[in-house]
C-alpha positions as CSV (number, residue, x, y, z in Angstrom):
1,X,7.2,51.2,57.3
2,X,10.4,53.5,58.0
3,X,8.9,57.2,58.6
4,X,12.0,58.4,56.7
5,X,10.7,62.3,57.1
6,X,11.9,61.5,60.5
7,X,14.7,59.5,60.4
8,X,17.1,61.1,57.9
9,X,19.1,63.8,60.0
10,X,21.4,66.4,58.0
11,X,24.6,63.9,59.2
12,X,23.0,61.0,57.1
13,X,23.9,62.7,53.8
14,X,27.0,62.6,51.9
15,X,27.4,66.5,51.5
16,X,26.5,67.3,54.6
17,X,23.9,70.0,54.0
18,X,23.6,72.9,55.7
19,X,19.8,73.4,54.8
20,X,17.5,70.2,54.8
21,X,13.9,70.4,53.6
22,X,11.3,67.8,53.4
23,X,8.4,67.1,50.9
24,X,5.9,64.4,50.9
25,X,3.6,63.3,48.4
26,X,1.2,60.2,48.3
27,X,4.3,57.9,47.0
28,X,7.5,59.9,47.8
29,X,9.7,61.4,50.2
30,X,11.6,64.0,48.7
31,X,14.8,65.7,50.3
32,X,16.1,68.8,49.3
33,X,19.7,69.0,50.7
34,X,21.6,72.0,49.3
35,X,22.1,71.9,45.7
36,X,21.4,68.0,45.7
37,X,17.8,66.1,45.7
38,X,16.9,62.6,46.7
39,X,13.9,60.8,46.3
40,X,12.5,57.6,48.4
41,X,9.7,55.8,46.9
42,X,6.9,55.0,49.8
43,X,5.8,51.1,50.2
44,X,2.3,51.5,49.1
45,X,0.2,49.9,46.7
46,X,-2.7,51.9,45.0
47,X,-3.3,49.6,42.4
48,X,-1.5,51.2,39.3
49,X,1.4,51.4,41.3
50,X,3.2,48.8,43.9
51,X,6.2,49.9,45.7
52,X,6.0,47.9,48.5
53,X,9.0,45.5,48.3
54,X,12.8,46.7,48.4
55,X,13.0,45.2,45.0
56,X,10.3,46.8,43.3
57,X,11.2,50.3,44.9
58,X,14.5,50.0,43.5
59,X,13.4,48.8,39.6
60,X,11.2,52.0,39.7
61,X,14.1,54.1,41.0
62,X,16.6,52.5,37.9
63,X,13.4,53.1,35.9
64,X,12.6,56.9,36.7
65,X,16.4,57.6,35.8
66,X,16.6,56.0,32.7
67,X,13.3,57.4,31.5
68,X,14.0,61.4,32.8
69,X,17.5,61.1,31.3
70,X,15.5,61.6,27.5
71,X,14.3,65.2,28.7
72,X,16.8,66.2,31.2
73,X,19.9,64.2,31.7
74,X,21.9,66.7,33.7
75,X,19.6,66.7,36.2
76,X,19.4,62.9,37.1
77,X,22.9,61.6,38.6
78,X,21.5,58.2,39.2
79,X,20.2,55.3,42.0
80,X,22.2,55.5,45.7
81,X,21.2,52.9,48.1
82,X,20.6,54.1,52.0
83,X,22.1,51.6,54.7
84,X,21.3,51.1,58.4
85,X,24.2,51.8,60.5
86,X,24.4,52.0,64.3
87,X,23.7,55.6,64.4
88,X,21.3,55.9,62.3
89,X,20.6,55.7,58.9
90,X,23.1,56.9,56.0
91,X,23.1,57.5,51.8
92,X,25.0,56.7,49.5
93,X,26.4,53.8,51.8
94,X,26.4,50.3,50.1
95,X,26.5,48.1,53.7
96,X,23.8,46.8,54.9
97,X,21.1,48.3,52.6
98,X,17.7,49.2,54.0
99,X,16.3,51.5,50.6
100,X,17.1,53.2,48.2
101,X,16.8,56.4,45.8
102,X,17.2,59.0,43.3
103,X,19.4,61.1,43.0
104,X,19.2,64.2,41.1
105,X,21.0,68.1,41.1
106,X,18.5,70.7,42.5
107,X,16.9,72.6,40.0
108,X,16.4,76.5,40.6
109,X,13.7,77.2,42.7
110,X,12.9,80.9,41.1
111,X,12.8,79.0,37.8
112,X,10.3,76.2,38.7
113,X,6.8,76.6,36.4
114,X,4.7,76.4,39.3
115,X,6.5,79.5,41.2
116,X,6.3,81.3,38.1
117,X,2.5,81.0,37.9
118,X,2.1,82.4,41.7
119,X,3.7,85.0,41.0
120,X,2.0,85.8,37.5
121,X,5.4,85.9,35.5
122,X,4.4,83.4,33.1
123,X,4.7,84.5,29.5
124,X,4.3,83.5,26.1
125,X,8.2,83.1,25.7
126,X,8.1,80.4,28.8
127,X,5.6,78.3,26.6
128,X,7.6,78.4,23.2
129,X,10.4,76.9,25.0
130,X,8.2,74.1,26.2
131,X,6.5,73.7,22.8
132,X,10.2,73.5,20.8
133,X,10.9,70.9,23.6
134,X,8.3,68.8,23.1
135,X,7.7,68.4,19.3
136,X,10.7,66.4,18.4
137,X,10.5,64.5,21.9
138,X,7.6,63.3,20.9
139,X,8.3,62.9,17.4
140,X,11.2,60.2,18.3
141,X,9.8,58.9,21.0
142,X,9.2,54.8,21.0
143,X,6.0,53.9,18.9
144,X,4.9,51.1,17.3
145,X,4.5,47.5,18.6
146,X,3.9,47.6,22.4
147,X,3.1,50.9,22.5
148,X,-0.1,51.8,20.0
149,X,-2.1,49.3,22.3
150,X,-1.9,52.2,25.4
151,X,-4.1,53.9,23.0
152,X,-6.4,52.0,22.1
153,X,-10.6,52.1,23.2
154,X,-9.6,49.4,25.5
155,X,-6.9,50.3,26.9
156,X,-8.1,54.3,27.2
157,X,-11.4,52.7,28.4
158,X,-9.6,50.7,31.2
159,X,-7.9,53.9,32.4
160,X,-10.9,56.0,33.0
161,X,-13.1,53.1,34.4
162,X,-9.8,52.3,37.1
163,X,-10.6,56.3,37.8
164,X,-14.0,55.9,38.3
165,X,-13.8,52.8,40.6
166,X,-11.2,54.2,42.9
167,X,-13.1,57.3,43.7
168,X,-16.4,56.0,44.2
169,X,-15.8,56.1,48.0
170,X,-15.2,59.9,47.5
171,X,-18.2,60.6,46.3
172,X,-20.1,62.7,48.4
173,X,-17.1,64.2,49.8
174,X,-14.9,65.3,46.5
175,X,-17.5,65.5,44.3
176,X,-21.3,64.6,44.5
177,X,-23.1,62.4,43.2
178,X,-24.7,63.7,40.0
179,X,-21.7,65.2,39.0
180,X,-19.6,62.0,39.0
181,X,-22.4,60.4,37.0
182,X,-22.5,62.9,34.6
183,X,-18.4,62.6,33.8
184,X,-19.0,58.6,34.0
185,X,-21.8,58.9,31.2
186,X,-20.4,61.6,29.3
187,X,-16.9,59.4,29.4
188,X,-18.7,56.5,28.1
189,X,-20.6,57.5,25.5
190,X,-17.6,59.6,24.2
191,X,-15.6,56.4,23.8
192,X,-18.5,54.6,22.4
193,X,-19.6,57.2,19.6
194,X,-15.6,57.9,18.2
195,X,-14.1,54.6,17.7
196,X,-12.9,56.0,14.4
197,X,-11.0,59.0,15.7
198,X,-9.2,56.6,18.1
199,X,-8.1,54.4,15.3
200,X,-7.1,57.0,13.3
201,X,-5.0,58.5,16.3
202,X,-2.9,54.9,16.5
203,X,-2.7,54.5,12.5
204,X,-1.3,58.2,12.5
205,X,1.6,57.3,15.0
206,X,0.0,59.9,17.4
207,X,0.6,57.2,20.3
208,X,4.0,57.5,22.2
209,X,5.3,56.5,24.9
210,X,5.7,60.2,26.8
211,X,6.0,61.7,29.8
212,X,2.8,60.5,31.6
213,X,3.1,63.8,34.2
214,X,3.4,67.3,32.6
215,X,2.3,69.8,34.1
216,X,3.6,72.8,35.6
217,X,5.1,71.0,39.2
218,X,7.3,68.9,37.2
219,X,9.0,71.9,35.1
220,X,11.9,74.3,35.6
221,X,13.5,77.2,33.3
222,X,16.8,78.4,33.3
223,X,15.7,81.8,32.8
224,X,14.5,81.7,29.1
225,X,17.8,80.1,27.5
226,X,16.6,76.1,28.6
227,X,13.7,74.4,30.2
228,X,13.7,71.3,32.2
229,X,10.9,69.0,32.2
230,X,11.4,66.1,34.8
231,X,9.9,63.5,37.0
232,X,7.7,61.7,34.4
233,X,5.9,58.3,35.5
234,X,7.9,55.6,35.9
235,X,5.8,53.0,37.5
236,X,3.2,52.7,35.3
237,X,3.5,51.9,31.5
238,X,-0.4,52.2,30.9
239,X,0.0,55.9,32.5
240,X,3.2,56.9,30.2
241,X,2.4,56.2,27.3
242,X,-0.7,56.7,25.2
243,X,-2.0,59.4,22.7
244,X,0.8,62.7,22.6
245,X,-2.9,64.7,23.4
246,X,-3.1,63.5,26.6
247,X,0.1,65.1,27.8
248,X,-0.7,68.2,25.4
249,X,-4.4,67.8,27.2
250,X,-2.6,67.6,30.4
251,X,-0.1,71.1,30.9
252,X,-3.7,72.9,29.2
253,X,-5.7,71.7,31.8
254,X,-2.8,73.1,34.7
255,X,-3.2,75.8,32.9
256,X,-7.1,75.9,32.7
257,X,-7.1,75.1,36.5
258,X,-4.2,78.0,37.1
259,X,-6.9,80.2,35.8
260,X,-4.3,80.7,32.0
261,X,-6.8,80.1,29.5
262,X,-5.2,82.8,27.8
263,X,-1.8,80.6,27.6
264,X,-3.6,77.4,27.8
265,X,-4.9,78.1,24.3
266,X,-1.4,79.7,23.2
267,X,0.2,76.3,24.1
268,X,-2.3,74.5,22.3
269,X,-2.4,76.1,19.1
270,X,1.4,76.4,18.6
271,X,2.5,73.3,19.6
272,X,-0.5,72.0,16.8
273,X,0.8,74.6,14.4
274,X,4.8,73.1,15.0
275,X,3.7,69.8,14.9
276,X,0.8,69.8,12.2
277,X,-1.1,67.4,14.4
278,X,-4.8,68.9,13.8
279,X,-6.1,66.2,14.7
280,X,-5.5,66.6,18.5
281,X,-7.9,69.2,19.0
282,X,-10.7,66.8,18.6
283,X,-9.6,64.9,21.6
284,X,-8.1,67.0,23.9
285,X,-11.4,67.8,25.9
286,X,-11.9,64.1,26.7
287,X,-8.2,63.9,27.7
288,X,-8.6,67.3,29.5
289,X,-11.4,66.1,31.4
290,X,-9.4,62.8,31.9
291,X,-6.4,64.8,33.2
292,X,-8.3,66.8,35.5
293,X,-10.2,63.9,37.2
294,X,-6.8,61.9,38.0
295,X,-5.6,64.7,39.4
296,X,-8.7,64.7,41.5
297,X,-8.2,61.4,42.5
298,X,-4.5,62.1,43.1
299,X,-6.2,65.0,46.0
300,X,-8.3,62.2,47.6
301,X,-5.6,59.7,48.0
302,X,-3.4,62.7,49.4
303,X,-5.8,63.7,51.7
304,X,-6.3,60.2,53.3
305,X,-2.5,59.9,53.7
306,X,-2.1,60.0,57.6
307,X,1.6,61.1,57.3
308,X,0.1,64.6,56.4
309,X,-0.7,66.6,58.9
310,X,-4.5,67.9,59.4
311,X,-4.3,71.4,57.2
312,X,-2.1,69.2,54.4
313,X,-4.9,66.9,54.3
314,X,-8.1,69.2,53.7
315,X,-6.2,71.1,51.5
316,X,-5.5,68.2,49.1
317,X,-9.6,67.6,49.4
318,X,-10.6,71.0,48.4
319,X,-8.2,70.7,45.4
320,X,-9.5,67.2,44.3
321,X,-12.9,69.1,44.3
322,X,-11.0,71.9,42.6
323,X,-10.1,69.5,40.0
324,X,-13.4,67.5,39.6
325,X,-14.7,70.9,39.3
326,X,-12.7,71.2,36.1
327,X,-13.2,67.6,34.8
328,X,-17.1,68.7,34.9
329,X,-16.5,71.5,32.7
330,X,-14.8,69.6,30.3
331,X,-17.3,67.1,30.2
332,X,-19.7,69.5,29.1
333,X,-21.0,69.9,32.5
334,X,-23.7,72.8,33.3
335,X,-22.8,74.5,37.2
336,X,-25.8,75.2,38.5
337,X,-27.1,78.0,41.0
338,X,-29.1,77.5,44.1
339,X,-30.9,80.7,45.2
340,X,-31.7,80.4,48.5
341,X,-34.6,83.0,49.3
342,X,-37.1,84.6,51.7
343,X,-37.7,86.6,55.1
344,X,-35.5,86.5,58.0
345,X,-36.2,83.8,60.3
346,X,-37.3,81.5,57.6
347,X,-34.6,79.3,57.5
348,X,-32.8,79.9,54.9
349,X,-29.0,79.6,56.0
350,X,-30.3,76.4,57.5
351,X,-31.5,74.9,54.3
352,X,-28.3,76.4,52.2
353,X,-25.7,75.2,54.8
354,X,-27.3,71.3,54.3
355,X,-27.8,71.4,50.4
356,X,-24.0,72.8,50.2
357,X,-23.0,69.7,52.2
358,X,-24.7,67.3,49.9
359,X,-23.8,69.1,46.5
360,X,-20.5,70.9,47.6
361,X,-21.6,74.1,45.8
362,X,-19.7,76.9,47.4
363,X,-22.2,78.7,49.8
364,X,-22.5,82.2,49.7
365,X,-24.2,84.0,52.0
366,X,-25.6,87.5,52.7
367,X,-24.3,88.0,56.3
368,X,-20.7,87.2,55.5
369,X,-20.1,89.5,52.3
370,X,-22.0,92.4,54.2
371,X,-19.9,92.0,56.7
372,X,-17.0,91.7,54.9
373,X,-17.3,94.3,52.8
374,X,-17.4,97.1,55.7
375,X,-14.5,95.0,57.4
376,X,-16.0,93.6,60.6
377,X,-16.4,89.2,61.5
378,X,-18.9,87.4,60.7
379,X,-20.0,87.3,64.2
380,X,-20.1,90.7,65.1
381,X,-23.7,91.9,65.6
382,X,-24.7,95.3,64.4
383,X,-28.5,95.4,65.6
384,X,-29.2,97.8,62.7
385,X,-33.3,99.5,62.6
386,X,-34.7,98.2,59.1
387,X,-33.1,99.5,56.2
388,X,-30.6,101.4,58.4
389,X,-26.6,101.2,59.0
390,X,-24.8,98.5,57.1
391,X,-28.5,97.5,55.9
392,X,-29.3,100.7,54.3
393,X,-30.0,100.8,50.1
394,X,-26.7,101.1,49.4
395,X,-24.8,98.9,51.8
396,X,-27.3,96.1,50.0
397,X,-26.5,97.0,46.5
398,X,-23.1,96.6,47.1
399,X,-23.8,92.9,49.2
400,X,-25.5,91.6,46.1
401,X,-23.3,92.9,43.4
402,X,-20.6,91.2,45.4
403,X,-22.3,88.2,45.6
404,X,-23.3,87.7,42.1
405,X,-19.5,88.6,41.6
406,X,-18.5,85.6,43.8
407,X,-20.6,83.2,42.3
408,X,-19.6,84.5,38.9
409,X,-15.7,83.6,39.8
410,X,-17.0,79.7,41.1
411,X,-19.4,79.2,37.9
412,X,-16.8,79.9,35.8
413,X,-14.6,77.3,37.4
414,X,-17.7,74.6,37.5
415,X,-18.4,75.0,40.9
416,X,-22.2,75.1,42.0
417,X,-23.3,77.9,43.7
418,X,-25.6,78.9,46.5
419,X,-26.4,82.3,47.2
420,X,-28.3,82.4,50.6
421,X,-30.2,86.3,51.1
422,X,-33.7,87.6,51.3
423,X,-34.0,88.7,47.8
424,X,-36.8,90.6,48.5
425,X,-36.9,93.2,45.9
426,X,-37.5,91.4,42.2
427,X,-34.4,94.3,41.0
428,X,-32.2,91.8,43.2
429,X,-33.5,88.0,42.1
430,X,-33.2,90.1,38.4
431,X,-29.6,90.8,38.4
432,X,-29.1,87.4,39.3
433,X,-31.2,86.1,36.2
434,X,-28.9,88.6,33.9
435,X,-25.4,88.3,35.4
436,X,-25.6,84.0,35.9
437,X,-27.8,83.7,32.6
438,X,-25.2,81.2,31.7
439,X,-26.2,78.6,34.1
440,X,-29.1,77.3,35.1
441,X,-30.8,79.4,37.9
442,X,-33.3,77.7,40.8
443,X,-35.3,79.5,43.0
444,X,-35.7,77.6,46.8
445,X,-38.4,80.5,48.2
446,X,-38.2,79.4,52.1
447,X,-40.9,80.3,54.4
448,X,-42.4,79.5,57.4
449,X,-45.3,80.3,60.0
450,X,-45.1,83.2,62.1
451,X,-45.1,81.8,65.5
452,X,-42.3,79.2,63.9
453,X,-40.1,82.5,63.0
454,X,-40.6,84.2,66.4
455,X,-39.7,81.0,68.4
456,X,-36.4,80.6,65.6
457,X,-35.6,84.5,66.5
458,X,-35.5,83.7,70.8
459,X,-33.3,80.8,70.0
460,X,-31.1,83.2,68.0
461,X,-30.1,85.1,71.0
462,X,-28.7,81.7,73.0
463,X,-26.4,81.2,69.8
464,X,-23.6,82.4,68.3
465,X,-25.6,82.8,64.9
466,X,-23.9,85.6,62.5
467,X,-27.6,87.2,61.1
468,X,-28.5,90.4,63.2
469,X,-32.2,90.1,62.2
470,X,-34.7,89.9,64.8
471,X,-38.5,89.7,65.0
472,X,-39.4,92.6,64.3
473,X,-36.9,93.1,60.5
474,X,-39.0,90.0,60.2
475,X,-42.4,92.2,59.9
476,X,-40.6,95.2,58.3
477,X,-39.6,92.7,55.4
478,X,-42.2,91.0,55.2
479,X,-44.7,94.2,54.2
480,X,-41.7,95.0,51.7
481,X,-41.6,91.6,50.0
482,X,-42.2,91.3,46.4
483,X,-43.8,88.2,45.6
484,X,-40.7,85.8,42.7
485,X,-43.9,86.2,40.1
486,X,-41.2,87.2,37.6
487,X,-39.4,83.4,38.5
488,X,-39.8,80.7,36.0
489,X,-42.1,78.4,37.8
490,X,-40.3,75.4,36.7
491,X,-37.1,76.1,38.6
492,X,-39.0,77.8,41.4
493,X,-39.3,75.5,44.9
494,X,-41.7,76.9,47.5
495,X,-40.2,75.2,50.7
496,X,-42.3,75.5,54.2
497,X,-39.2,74.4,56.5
498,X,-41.5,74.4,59.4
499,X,-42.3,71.3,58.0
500,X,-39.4,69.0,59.4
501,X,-39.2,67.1,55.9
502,X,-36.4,66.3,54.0
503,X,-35.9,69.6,52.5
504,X,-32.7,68.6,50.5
505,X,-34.1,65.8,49.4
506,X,-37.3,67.6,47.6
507,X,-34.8,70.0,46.0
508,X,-32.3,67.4,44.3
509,X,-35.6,65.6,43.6
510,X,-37.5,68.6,41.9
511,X,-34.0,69.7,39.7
512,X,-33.8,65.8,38.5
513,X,-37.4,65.9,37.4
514,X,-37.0,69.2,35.5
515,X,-33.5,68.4,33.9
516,X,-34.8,64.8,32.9
């Protein structure tokens, strides 16, 4: 397999560029020289696709010009081949041909969709252009005969059960476990229980063959005279066409994810309104969720591709969790919170740091946004006396405002939560139970034995541990503790983590019992 990040130089291109950037994806390189693009298709099989003969990389390259030439013609100039010469590798040379790939003109980087989003200039005037793109596409776009099968409860059923099988292997490190089985069932019975609506979507004409890809990284605008939407799929039929709500269901979800419900919602309704297609509103949460979980998977087969450097890698994981995140919502999926309590000493940050590594909640504890909200690392010690300092009253009101803000941000996203802090006083375990009132809430109360604490607190000093309590804050909190009385006892878990028992374990087994 030809590393072609590094073996195209500047001098293997016909124009000569002065600039030459280089992006990688699971399945592409993609080479930005001067005003010109090109695209080389990696040899990899993932299943849905295969480009790992000459041949078939170059039907998909004749394949994704043809099909980007309905939305944006301009833009694609055609299939070059790439030869092997004796110094090295050159484009648009037909001896001796090693690859090839697409060509297209470079699109403006201030106009491109995603850029616009970073930098929160996204409007209501960007999305009508889209919309009044869109309708009639899809309203001439091939139908009928060899198409309306892509949407039917087989077909759609195929494409989420391929989803499911390929990241199984994932689970546990893009999404846990109950959360995958949740989206599985919830998938399932949806397709099971509205047979009719998917028949009625086919007999309609609602099932096109589209773009396959729309979302925000594969459109441009010219300012706000023309938008460009490019790079649909080309390798995959099954993934192009289907039901025009999954591609609606698609650029919503980007939008959901880009935190634009605002606009996600504008784009909905008016391209509904322009297109009178009611209808789609009853599917587009099961597409949504379905959009949001390939994308996931997209992140986990990114972040196993060892052409990508370290950073590149992790980064595609956390957004596969990003987007499983999302799928969960849209599958009707209930974050929950873990509130992990009790005295210093008691292990607490122990117990949270463990049950965020088996559920991948986002942990968030005391020590870090105290810390950080007077400015100072994690693992600076400030040996405070009790209720003194950065630990007075009002340094602690602020740390678990912040904290309930924090997890408020991740709920809202679908991300679990796990606040780790002493929550001593009930006004504090109270403002959780009013602010997060929207999930559900489960108390893990750690505790331990005195001489247990005390020999935890010596160890403390050999380590680079970021709490600056020490024995005796232990006994000063511990006369001040106000017993969780005011805690439903049903999502309340008592832990004695002097124990040495699978204390993850009884948690995930005690929330299974009370949500059965």
């Amino acid at each position: 397999m030809i590393n072609w990040a590094k073996e195209l130089k500047k001098e293997s291109f016909p124009n000569k560029p002065e600039s030459l950037e280089i992006v990688q994806t699971h399945i592409s390189y993609v080479f930005i020289a001067d005003d010109m693009v090109y695209k080389i298709k990696k040899p990899v099989n993932f299943g849905f696709l295969d480009f790992t003969t000459l041949e078939l990389r170059k039907l998909y390259c004749e394949k994704e010009v043809e099909l980007n030439r309905r939305l944006c013609p301009e833009v694609y100039l055609g299939v070059i081949p790439i030869s092997e010469t004796e110094g090295g590798y050159e484009l648009e040379s037909g001896e001796n041909i090693v690859e090839y790939a697409v060509k297209m003109r470079k699109l403006p980087i201030e106009g491109m969709m995603a850029k616009l989003i970073e930098h929160k200039a996204l409007t209501k005037k960007h999305i009508d252009l889209i919309v009044n793109v869109l309708v009639p596409f899809f309203k001439n776009a091939k139908t009928g005969k060899g198409v309306n099968e892509y949407g039917s409860i087989e077909t759609v059923s195929f494409n989420t059960e391929e989803n499911f099988t390929q990241t199984k292997e994932y689970v546990g490190r893009a999404i846990n476990r109950w959360r995958y089985d949740e989206i599985v069932n919830w998938t399932r019975d949806f397709l099971r229980d509205k047979k009719a609506l998917f028949e009625s979507r086919i007999n309609g004409g609602y099932i096109r063959e589209g773009h396959g890809d729309l979302y925000s990284a594969n459109i441009c605008f010219d300012d706000l005279k023309k938008v460009y939407i490019f790079d649909c799929i080309e390798f995959n039929e099954r993934f192009r066409s289907g039901d025009v709500a999954s591609d609606i269901a698609f650029l919503s979800m980007d939008l959901d994810f880009h935190g634009l419900r605002e606009l996600s919602e504008y784009f909905v309704n008016s391209y509904v309104e322009k297109s009178d297609d009611r209808e789609l509103l009853k599917v587009l949460d099961f597409y949504k969720c379905y959009r949001a979980y390939v994308r996931g998977k997209i992140g986990c087969f990114t972040s196993d591709d060892p052409a990508l450097s370290e950073e590149k890698r992790k980064e595609a994981l956390e957004a596969a969790r990003k987007y499983f995140d999302l799928a969960y919502l849209y599958a009707e999926g209930k974050p929950r919170v873990f509130v992990v309590f009790g005295l210093s000493g008691t292990g607490k940050s122990t117990l949270a740091r463990a049950l965020a590594k088996e559920t991948l909640a986002e942990w968030i504890p005391s020590d870090i946004v105290r810390k950080s909200l007077v400015g100072i690392a994690p693992t600076e010690h400030h040996y405070e006396p009790f209720e003194k300092g950065i630990y007075s009253r009002e340094y602690t009101e602020k740390t678990y405002a912040k904290m309930v803000e924090l997890a408020k941000e991740s709920l809202l996203k679908g991300r679990d939560v796990i606040l780790d802090a002493t929550f001593r006083d009930r006004a504090y375990r109270e403002r959780v139970t009013r602010e997060l009132s929207f999930v559900d809430i489960y108390w893990l109360w750690c505790v331990a034995d005195d001489s247990v604490v005390r020999e935890r607190f010596m160890k403390r000093k050999e380590s680079e541990d970021i709490s600056d309590a020490r024995w005796e804050i232990y006994l000063a909190q511990k006369e001040k503790f106000e017993a969780p009385d005011e805690v439903d006892p049903q999502k309340l878990i008592k832990l004695d983590t002097s124990e040495g028992v699978d204390l993850v374990g009884r948690v995930i087994e005690r929330v299974n019992e009370v949500e059965s």
